[in-house]
PDB file with one MODEL, atoms N, CA, C and O in Angstrom:
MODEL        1
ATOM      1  N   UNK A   1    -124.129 136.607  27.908  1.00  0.00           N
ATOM      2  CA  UNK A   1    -123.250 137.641  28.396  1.00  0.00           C
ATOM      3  C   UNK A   1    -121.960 137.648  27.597  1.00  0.00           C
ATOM      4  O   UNK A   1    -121.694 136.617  26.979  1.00  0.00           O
ATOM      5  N   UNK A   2    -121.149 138.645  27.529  1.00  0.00           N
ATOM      6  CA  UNK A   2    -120.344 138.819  26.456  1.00  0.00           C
ATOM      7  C   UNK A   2    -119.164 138.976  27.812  1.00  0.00           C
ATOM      8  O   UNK A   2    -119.231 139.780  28.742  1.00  0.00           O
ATOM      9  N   UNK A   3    -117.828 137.658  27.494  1.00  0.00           N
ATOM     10  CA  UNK A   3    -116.564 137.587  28.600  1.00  0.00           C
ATOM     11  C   UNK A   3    -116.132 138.751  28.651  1.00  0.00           C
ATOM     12  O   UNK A   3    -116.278 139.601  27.772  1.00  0.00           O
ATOM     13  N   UNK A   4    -115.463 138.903  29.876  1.00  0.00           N
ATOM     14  CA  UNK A   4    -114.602 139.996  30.326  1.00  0.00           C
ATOM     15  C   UNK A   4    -113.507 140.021  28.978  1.00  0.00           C
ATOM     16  O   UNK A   4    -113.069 139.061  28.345  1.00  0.00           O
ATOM     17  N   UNK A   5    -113.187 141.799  28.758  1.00  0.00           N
ATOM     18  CA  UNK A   5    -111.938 141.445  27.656  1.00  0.00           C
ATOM     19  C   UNK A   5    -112.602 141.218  26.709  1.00  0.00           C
ATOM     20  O   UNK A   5    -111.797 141.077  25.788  1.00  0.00           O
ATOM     21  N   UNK A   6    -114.235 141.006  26.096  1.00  0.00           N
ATOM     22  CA  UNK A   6    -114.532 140.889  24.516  1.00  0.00           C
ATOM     23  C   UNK A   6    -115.323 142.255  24.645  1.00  0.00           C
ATOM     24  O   UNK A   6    -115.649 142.863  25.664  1.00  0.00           O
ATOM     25  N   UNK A   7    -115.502 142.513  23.510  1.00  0.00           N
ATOM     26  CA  UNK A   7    -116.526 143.021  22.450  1.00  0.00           C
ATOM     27  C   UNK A   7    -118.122 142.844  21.857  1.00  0.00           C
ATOM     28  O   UNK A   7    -117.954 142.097  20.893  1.00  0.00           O
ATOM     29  N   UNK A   8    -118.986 143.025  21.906  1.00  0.00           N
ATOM     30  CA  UNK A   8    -120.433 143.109  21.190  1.00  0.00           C
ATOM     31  C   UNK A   8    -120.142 143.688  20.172  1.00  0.00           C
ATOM     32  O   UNK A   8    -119.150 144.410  20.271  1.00  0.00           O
ATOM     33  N   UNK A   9    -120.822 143.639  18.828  1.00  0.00           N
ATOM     34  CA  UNK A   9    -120.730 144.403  17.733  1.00  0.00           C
ATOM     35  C   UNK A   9    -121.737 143.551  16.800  1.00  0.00           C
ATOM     36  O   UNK A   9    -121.557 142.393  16.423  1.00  0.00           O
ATOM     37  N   UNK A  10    -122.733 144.307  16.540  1.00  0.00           N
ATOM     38  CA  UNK A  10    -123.629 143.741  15.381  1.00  0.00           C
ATOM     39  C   UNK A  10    -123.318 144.201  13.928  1.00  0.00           C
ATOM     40  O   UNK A  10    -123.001 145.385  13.810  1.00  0.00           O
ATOM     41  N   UNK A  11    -123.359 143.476  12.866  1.00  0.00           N
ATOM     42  CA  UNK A  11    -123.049 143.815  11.776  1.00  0.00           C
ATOM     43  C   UNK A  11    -124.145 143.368  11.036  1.00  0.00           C
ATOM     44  O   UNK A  11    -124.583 142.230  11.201  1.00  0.00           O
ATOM     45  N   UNK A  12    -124.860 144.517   9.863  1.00  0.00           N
ATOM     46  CA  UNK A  12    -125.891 143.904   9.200  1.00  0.00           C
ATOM     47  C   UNK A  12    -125.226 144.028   7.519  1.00  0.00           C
ATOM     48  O   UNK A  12    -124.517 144.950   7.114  1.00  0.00           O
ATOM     49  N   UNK A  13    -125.617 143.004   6.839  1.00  0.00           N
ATOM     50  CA  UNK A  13    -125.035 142.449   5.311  1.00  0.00           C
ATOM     51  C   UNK A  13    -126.093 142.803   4.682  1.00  0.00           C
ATOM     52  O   UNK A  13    -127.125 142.620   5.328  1.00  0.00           O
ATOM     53  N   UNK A  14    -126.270 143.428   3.226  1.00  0.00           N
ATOM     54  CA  UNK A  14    -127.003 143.036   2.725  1.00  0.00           C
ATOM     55  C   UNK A  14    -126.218 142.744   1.205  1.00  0.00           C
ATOM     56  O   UNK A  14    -125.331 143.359   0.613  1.00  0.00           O
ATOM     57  N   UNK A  15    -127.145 141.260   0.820  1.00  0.00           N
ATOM     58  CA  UNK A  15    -126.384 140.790  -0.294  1.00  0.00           C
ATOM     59  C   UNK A  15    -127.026 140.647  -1.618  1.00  0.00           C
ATOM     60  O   UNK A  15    -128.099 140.070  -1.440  1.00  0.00           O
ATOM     61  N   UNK A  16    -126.818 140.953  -3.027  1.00  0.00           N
ATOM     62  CA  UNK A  16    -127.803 140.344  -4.033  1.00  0.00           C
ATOM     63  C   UNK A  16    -126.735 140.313  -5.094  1.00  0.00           C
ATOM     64  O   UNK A  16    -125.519 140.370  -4.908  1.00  0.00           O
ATOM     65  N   UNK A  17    -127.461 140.202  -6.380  1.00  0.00           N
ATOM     66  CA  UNK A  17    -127.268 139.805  -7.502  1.00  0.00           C
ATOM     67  C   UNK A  17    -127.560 140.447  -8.436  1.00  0.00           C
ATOM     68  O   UNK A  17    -128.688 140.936  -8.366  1.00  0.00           O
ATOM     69  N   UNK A  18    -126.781 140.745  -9.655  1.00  0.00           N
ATOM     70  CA  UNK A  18    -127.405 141.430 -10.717  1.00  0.00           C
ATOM     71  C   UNK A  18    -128.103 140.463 -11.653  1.00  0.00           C
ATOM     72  O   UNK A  18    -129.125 140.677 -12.305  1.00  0.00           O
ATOM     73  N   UNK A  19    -127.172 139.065 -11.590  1.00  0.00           N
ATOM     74  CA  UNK A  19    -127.693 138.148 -12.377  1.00  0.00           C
ATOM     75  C   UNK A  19    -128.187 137.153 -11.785  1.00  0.00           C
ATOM     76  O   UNK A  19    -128.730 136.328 -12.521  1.00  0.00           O
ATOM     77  N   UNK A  20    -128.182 136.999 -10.954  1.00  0.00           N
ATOM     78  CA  UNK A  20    -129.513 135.689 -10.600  1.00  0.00           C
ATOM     79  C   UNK A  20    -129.658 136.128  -9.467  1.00  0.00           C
ATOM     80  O   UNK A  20    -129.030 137.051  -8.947  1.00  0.00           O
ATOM     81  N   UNK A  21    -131.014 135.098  -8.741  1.00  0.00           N
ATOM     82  CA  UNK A  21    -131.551 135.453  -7.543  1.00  0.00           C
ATOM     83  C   UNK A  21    -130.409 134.413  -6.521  1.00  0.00           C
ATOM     84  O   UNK A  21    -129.908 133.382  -6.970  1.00  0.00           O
ATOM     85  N   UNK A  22    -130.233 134.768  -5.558  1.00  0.00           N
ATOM     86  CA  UNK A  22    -129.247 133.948  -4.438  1.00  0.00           C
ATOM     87  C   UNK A  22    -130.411 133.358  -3.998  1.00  0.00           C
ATOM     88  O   UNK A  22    -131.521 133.820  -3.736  1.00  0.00           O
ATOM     89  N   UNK A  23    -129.774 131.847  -3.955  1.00  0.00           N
ATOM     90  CA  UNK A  23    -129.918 130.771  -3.225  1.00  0.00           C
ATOM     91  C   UNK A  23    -129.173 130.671  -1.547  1.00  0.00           C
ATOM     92  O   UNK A  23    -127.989 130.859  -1.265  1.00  0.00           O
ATOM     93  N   UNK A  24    -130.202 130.348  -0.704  1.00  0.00           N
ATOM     94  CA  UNK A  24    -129.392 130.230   0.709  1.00  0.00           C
ATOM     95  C   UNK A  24    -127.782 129.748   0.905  1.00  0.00           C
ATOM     96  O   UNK A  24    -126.861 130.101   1.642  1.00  0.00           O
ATOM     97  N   UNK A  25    -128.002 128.500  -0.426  1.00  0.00           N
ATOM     98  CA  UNK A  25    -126.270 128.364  -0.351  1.00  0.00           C
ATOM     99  C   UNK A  25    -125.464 129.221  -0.829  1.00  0.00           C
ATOM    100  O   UNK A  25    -124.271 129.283  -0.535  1.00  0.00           O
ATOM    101  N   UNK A  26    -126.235 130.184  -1.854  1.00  0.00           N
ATOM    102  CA  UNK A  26    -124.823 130.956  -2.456  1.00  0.00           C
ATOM    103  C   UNK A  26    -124.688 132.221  -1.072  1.00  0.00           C
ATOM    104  O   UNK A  26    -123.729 132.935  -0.781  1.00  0.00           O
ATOM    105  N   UNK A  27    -125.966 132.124  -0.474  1.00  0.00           N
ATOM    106  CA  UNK A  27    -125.678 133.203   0.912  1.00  0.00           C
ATOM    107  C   UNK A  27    -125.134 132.632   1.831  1.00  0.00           C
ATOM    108  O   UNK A  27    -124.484 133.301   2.635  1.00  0.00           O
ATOM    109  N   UNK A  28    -125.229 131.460   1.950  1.00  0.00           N
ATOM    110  CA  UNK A  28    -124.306 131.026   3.219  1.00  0.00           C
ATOM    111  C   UNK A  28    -122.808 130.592   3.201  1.00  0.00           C
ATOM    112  O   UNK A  28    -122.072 130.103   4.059  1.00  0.00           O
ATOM    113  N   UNK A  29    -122.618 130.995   1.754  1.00  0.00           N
ATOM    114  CA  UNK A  29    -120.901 130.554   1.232  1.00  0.00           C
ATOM    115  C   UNK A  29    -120.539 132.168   1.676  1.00  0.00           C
ATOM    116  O   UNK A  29    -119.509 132.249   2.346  1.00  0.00           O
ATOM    117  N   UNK A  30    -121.242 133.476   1.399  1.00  0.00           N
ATOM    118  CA  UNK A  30    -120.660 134.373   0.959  1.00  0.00           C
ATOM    119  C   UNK A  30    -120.758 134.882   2.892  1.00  0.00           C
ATOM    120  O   UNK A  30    -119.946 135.544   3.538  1.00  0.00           O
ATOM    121  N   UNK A  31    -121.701 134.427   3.216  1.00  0.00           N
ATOM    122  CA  UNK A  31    -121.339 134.484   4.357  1.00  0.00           C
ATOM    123  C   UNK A  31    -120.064 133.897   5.765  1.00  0.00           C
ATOM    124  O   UNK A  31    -119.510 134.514   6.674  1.00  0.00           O
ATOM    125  N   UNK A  32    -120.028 132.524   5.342  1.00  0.00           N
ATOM    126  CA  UNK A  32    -118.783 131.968   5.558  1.00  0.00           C
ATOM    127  C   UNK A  32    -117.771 132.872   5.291  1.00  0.00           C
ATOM    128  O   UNK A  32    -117.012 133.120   6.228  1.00  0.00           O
ATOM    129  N   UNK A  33    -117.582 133.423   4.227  1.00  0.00           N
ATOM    130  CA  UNK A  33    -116.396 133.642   3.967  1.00  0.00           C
ATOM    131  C   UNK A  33    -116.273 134.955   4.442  1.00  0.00           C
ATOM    132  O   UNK A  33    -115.125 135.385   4.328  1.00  0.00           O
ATOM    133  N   UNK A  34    -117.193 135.842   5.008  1.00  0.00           N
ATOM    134  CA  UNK A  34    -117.001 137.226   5.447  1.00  0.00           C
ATOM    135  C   UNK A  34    -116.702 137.007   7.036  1.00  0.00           C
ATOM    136  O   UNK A  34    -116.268 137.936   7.717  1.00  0.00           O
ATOM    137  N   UNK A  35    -116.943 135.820   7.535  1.00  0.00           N
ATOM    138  CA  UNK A  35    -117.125 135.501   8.786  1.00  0.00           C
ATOM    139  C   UNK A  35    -115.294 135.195   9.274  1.00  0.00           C
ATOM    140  O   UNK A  35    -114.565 135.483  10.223  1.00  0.00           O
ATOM    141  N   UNK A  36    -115.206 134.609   8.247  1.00  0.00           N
ATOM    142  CA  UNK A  36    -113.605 133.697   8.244  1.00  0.00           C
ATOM    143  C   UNK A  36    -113.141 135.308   8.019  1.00  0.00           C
ATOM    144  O   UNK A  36    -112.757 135.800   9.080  1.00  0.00           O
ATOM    145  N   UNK A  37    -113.092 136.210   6.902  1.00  0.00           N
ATOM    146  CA  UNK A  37    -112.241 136.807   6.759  1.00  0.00           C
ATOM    147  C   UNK A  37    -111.988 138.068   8.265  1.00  0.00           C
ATOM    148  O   UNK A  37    -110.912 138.562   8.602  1.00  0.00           O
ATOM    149  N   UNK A  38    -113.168 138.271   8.824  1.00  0.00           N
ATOM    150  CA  UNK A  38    -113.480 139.281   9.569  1.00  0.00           C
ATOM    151  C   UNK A  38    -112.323 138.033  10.936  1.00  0.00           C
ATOM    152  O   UNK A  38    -111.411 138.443  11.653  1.00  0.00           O
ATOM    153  N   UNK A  39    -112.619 137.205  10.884  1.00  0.00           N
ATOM    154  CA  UNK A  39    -111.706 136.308  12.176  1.00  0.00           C
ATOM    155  C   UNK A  39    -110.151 136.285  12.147  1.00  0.00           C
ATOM    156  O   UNK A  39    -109.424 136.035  13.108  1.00  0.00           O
ATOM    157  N   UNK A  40    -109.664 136.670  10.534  1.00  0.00           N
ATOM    158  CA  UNK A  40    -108.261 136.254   9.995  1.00  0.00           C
ATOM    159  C   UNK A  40    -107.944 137.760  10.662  1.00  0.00           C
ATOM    160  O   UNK A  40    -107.329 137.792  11.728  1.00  0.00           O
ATOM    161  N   UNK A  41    -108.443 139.212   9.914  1.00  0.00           N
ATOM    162  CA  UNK A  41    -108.492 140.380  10.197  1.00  0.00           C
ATOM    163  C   UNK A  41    -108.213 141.010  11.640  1.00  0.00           C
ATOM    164  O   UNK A  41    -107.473 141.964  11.883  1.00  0.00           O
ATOM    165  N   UNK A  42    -109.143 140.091  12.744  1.00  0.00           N
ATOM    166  CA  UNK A  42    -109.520 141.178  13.551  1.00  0.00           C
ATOM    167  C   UNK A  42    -109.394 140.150  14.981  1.00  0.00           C
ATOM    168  O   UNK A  42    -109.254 140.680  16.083  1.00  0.00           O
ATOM    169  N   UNK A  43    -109.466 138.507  14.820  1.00  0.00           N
ATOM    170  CA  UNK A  43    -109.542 137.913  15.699  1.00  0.00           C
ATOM    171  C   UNK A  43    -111.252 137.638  15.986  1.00  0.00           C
ATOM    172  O   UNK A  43    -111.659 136.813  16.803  1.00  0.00           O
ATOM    173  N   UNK A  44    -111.911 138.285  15.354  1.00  0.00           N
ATOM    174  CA  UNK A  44    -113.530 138.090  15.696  1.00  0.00           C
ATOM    175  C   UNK A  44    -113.945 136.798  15.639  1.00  0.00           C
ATOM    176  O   UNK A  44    -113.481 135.925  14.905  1.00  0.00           O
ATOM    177  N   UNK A  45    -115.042 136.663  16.618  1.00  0.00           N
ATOM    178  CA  UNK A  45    -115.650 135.323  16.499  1.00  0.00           C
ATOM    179  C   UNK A  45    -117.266 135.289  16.520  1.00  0.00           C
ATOM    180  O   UNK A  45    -117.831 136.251  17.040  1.00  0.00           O
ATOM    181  N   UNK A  46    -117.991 134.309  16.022  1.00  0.00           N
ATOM    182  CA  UNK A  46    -119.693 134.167  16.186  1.00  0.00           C
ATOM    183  C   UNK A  46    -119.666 133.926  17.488  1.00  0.00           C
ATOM    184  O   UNK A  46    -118.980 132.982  17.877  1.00  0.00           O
ATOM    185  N   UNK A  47    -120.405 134.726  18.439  1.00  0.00           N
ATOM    186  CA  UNK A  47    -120.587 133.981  20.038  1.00  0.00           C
ATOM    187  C   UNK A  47    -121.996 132.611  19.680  1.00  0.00           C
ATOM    188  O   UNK A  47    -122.780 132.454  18.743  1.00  0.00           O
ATOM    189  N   UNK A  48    -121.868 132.238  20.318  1.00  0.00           N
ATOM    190  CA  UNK A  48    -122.691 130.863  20.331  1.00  0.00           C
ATOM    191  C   UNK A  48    -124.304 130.724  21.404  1.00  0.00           C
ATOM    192  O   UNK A  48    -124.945 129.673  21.423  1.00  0.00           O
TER     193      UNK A  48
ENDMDL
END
């Protein structure tokens, strides 16, 4: 259930490369960091 006072919002990414194929880590860095920036931005958080 989503607390009184929040938000739902799905967001879908899609990510690639011109020059190489992504590795889960280079997706899960670029993900980190959209996660952090969207939290600095907006206050957003991953619900758990």
């Amino acid at each position: 259930q989503v607390p009184e006072g929040k938000k739902s919002v799905m967001l879908r990414f899609w990510m690639g490369s011109d020059e190489k194929t992504l590795s889960s880590e280079d997706i899960e860095q670029r993900l980190k960091a959209i996660i952090k920036a969207l939290n600095k931005a907006t206050g957003a958080e991953i619900r758990q």
